[in-house]
C-alpha positions in Angstrom: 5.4 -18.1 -17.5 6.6 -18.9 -13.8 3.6 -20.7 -11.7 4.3 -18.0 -9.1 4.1 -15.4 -11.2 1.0 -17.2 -12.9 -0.5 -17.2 -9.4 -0.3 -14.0 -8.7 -1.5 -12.8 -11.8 -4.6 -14.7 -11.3 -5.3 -13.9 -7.4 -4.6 -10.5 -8.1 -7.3 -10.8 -11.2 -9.8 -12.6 -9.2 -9.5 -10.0 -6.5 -10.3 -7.5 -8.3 -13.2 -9.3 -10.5 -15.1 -9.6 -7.1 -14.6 -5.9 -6.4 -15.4 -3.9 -9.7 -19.0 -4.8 -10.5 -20.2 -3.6 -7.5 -18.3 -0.8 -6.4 -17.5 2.7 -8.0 -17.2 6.8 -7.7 -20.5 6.9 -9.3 -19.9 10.5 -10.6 -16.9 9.9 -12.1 -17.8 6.4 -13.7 -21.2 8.4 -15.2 -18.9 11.4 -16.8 -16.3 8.5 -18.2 -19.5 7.0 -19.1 -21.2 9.9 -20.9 -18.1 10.9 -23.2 -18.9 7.2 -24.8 -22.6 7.5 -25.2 -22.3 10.5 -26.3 -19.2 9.4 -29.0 -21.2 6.7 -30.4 -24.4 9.0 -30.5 -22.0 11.3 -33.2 -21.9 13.8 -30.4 -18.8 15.9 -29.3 -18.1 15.3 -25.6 -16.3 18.9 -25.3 -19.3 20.9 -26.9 -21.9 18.8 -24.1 -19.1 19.5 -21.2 -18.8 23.5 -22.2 -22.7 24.2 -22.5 -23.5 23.0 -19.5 -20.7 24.9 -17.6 -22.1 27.8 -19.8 -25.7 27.2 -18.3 -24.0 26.8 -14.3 -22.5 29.9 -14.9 -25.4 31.6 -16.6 -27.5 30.5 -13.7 -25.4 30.8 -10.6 -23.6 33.9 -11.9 -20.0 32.3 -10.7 -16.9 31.2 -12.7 -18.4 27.6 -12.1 -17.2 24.5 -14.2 -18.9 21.5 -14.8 -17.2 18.5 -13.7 -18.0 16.4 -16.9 -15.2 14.6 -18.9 -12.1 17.0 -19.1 -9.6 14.8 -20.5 -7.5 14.9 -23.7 -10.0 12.0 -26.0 -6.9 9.2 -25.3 -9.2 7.4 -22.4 -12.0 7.3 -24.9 -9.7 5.5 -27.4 -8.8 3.1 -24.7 -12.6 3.0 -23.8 -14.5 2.8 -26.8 -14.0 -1.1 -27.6 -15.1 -2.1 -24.8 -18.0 0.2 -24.2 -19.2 -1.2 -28.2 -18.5 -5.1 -26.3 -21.2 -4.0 -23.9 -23.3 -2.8 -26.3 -23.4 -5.7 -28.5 -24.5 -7.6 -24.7 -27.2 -5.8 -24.9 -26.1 -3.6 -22.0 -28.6 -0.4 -21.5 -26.3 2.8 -22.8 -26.4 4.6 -20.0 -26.7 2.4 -17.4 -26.0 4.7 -14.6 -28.4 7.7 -14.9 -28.4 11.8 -13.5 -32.2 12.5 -13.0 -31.7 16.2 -11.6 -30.2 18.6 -13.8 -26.7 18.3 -13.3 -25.6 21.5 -14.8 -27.6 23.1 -11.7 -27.1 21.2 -9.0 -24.6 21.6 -7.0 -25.4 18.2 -5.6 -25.9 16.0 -8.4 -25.5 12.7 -6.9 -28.8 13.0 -5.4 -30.6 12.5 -8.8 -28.4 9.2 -9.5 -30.5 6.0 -10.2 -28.4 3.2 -11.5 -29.8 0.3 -13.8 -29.5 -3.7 -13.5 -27.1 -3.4 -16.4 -24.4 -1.0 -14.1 -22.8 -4.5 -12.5 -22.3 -5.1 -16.3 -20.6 -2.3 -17.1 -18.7 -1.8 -14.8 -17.3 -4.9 -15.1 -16.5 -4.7 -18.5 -15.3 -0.9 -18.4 -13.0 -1.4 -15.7 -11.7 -4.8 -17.9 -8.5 -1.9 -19.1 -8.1 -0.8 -15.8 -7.2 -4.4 -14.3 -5.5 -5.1 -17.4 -3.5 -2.5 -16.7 -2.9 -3.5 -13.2 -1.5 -6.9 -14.4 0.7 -5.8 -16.8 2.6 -3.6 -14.1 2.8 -6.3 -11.8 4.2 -8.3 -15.0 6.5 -5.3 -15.3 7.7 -5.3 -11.7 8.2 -9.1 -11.2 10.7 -9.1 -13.9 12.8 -6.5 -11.9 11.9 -8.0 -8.2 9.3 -10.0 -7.6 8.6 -8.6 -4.4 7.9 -5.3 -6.0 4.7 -7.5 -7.6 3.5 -8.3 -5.2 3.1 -5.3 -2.8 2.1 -3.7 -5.9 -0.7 -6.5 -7.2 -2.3 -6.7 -3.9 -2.1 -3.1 -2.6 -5.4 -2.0 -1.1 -4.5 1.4 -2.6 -4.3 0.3 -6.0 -6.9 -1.9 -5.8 -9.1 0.7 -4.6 -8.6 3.2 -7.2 -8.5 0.7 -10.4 -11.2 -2.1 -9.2 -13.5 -0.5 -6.9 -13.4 3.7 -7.8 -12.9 2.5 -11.5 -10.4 6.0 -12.0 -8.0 5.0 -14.5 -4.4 6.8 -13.3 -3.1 3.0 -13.4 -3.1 3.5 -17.2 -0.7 6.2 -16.9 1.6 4.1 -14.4 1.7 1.9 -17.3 2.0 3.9 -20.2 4.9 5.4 -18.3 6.7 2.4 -17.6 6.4 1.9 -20.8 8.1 4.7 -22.1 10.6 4.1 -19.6 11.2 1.2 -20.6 11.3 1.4 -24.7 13.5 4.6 -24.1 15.6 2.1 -22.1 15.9 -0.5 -24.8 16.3 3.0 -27.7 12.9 2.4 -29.4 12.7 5.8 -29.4 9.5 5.8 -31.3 7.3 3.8 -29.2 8.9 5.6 -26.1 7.1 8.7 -27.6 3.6 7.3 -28.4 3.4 5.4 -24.5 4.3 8.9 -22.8 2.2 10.6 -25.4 -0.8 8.3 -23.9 0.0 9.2 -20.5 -1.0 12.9 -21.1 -4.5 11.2 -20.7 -4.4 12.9 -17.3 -2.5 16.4 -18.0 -0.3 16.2 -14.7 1.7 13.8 -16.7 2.8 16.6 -18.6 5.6 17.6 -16.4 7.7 14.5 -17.3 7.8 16.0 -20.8 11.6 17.4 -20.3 13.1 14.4 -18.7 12.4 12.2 -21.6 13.4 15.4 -24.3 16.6 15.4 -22.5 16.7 11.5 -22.6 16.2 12.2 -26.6 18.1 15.0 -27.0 21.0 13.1 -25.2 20.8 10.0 -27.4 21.2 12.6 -30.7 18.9 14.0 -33.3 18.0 10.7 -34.6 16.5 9.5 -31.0 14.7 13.0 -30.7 13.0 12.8 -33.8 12.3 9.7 -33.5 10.7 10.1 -29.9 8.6 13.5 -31.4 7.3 11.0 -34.0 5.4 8.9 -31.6 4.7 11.7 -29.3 3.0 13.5 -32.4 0.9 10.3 -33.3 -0.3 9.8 -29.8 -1.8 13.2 -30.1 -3.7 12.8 -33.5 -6.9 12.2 -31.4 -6.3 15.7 -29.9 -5.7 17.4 -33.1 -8.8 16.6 -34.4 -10.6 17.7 -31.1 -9.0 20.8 -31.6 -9.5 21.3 -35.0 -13.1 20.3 -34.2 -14.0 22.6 -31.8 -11.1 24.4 -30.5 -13.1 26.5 -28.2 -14.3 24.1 -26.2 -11.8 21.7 -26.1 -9.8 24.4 -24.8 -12.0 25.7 -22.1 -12.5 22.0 -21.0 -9.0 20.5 -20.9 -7.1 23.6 -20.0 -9.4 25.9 -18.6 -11.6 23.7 -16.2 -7.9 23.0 -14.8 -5.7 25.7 -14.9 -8.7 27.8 -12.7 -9.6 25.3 -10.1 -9.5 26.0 -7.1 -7.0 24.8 -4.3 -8.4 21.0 -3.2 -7.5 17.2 -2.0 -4.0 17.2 -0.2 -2.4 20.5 -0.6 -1.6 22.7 2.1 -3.3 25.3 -0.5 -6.9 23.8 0.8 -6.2 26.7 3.5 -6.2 29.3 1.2 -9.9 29.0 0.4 -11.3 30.7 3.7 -9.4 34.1 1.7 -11.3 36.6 -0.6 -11.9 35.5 -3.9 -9.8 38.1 -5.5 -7.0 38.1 -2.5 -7.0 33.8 -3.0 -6.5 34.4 -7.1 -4.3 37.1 -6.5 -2.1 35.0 -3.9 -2.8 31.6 -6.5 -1.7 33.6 -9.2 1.6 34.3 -7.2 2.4 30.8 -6.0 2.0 29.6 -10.3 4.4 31.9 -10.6 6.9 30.4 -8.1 5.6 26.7 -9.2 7.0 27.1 -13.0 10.4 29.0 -11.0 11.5 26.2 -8.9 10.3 23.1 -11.4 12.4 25.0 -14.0 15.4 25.1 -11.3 14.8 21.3 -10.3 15.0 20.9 -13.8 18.4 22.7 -14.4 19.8 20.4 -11.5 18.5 17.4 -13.1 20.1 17.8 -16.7 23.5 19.4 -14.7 23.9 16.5 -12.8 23.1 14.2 -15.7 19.9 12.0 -13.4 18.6 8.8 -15.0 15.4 9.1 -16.8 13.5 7.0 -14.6 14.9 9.2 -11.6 14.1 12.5 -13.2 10.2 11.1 -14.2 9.7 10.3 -10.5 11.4 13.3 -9.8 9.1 15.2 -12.0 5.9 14.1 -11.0 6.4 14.0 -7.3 7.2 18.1 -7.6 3.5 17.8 -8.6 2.3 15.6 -5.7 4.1 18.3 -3.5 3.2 21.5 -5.1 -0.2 21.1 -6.8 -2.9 23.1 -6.9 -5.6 20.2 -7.2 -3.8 16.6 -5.4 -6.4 14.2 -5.5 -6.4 10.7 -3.7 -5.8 8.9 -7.4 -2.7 10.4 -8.4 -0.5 8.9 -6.5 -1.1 5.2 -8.7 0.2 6.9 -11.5 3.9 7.1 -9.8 3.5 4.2 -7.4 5.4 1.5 -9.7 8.4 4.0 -10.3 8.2 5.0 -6.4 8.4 1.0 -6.1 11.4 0.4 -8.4 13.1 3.8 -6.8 12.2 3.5 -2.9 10.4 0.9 -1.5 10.5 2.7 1.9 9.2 5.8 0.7 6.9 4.7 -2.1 5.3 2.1 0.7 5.4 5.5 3.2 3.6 7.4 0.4 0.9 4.5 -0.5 -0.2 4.4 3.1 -0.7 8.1 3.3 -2.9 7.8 0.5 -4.8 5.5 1.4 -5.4 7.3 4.4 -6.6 10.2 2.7 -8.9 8.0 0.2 -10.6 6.2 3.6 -11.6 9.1 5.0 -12.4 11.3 2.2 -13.9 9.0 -0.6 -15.4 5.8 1.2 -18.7 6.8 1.3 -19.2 7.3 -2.5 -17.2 4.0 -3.4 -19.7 2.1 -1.1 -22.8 3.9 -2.4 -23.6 1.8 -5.2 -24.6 -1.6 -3.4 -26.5 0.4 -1.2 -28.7 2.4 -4.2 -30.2 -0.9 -4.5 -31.6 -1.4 -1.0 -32.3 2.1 0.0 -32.6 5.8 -2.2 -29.9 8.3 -2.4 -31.9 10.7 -0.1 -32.3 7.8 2.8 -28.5 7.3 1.8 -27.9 11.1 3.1 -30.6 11.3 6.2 -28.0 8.1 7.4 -24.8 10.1 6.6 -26.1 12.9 8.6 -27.0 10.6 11.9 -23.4 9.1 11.5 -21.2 12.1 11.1 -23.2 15.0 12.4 -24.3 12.5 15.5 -20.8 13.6 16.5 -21.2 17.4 16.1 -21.8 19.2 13.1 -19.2 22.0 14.0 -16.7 19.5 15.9 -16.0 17.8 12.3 -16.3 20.7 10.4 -13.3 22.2 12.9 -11.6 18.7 13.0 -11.3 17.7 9.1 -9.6 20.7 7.6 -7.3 20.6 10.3 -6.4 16.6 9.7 -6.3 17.3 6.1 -3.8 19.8 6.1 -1.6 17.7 8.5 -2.1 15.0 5.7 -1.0 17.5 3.0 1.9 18.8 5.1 3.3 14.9 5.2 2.8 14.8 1.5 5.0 17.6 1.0 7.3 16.5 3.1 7.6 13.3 2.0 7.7 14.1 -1.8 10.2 17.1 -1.6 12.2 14.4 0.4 12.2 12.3 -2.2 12.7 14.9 -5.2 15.9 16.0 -3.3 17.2 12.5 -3.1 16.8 11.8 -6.5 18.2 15.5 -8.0 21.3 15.1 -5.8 21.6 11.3 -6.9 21.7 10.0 -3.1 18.5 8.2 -4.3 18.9 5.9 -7.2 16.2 3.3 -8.5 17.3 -0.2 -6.6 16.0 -1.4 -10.2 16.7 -0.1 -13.5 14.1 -0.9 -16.7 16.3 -2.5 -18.7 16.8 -6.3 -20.0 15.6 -8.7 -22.5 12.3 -8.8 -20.6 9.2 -6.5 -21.8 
């Protein structure tokens, strides 16, 4: 291995070692948290996340979802060893607990009361996360090594991966990946990375490019990619066959009937009706599937690259999602990178933009649960924010946030067209001896 590549490997590990035990989206963390306690108590994660929807609802009387684990089981594969190494330390199961009843509250954080042992886990649970982060820099610096660099010390990344603990950077690598096997005609292996990417569902929109890819390559490569997309999915199988029901209304459900939120100009839709906003949400689904299907078309007409028409494809869903939240960006980034430094660089900023303003209070709220308690915690939120009006920043944030989702789109449709018309190729390619 170079020595400058062996340096920045290791800052870029050492960076992030200082960051992860003592920083996190404590909600999130807990839920990623609770689907392994509850998978090495025997228990089935989807049942626990659907009954206590089933009690909001029952309760409130509103199509309410609980925000639990609602994810195909692939992160818990990933997950599990390392959550058994912690065990075996010793390590308290669930070191970061929900006092209130979540399934009621509306504002669960305010029963949160987190262990010695969290600075443990969180360093240990976040070990895949880094990991991950380092093998895309590895990826990068064998393309340009500048590329590596923005990408191994980006305060974006390193926010999401080290200090949230949110793992998109896993599908960023399990999509380079399958890039990059497709590449070198390991058609098989292609298939079971991107099958592994469909640990966040979004990813699921860069299922065509890489059948076309297949398809392309002749019925040998295509069956040979469906082979290792089918064995990626054996964990799901056997969630479905276990409790179809459940799974179902978790993974698809909780999703498909979200409402509008993060940075989409569909946020403005929420002041409607309810059944004018599902009436209008229903209409705009209609003419999402319409134009990816006609982006689509253009891609395999004008025979696009793979790698183009992945970035292609999942950009249409940074654009034109329903739910755009600060995290999904990482999982494009490294393709954005290898595309369009410009407008990957462009895109990074805006998100990190978005993730300052929106989420830095709950990434710094651990440290602080130690010195003062989570209702303290809100009494000095409320002197901060509402010292400055409560209406002025109730009137001012909406209106910012939409200006923030209106660059979004503009930048990711931009970049879609680009790419479709083939005026944007990637500066560089996934292919060589180099892995």
């Amino acid at each position: 291995m170079e020595k400058d590549l062996a340096k920045v490997l290791l800052f870029a590990l050492l960076l992030r070692l200082a960051i992860a035990p003592f920083s996190a989206h404590l909600w999130d963390v807990a839920m990623i948290q609770e689907s392994l306690y509850l998978t090495v108590s025997g228990e089935n994660v989807y049942k626990f996340v659907y009954e206590k929807s089933v009690r909001l609802q029952n309760a409130t009387g509103l199509p309410l979802f609980f925000e639990g684990y609602a994810y195909p089981p692939h992160l818990m594969v990933i997950m599990l060893p390392y959550y058994l190494l912690y065990l075996s330390l010793g390590g308290d199961p669930r070191p970061i607990k929900i006092e209130s009843d979540a399934a009621l509250s509306l504002v669960p954080e305010e029963g949160f009361v987190a262990s010695v042992d969290v600075f443990l886990f969180l360093l240990i649970i976040k070990a895949p996360l880094i990991g991950a982060d380092l093998v895309i820099t590895y990826l990068l610096w064998n393309r340009r090594r500048e590329l590596a660099a923005l990408y191994a010390f980006s305060p974006y990344v390193i926010l999401i991966s080290a200090a949230w603990g949110m793992f998109d950077g896993l599908v960023a690598l399990c999509l380079l990946l399958a890039i990059l096997f497709a590449e070198r005609g390991a058609l098989v292996l292609s298939g079971l990375a991107y099958g592994l990417s469909l640990m966040k569902p979004y990813s699921l929109l860069a299922l065509p490019p890489f059948i076309a890819f297949a398809f392309r390559k002749g019925p040998r490569a295509l069956a040979g990619f469906s082979l290792g997309f089918l064995a990626s999915q054996l964990p799901t199988l056997a969630y479905l066959l276990l409790s179809p029901q459940e799974f179902f209304h978790v993974t698809l459900l909780f999703h498909s009937l979200r409402p509008p939120s993060g940075l989409t100009p569909l946020k403005a839709l929420s002041f409607a009706e309810d059944s004018r906003l599902t009436f209008l949400l229903n209409l705009y689904f209609i003419a999402f599937v319409l134009t990816y299907l006609f982006m689509l078309t253009a891609i395999v007409r004008r025979g696009v690259g793979l790698q183009e028409s992945v970035l292609a494809s999942l950009s249409f869903f940074l654009a034109f999602g329903k739910v755009v939240h600060e995290q999904y960006y990482l999982s494009l980034f490294p393709l954005a990178l290898l595309c369009q430094e410009r407008k990957a660089r462009a895109l990074e900023a805006l998100f990190l933009l978005y993730l300052t303003v929106n989420s830095a209070l709950y990434l710094l709220s651990l440290p602080l649960l130690f010195v003062m308690d989570y209702g303290v915690l809100l009494a000095k939120q409320e002197i901060t924010y509402y010292g400055l009006g409560s209406y002025a920043l109730s009137a001012i944030y909406p209106v910012v946030l939409f200006f923030l989702s209106v660059v979004n789109v503009y930048l990711n449709l931009k970049l879609i067209l680009e790419l479709v018309s083939q005026e944007e190729k990637c500066e560089a390619k996934f292919r060589g001896k180099h892995i």
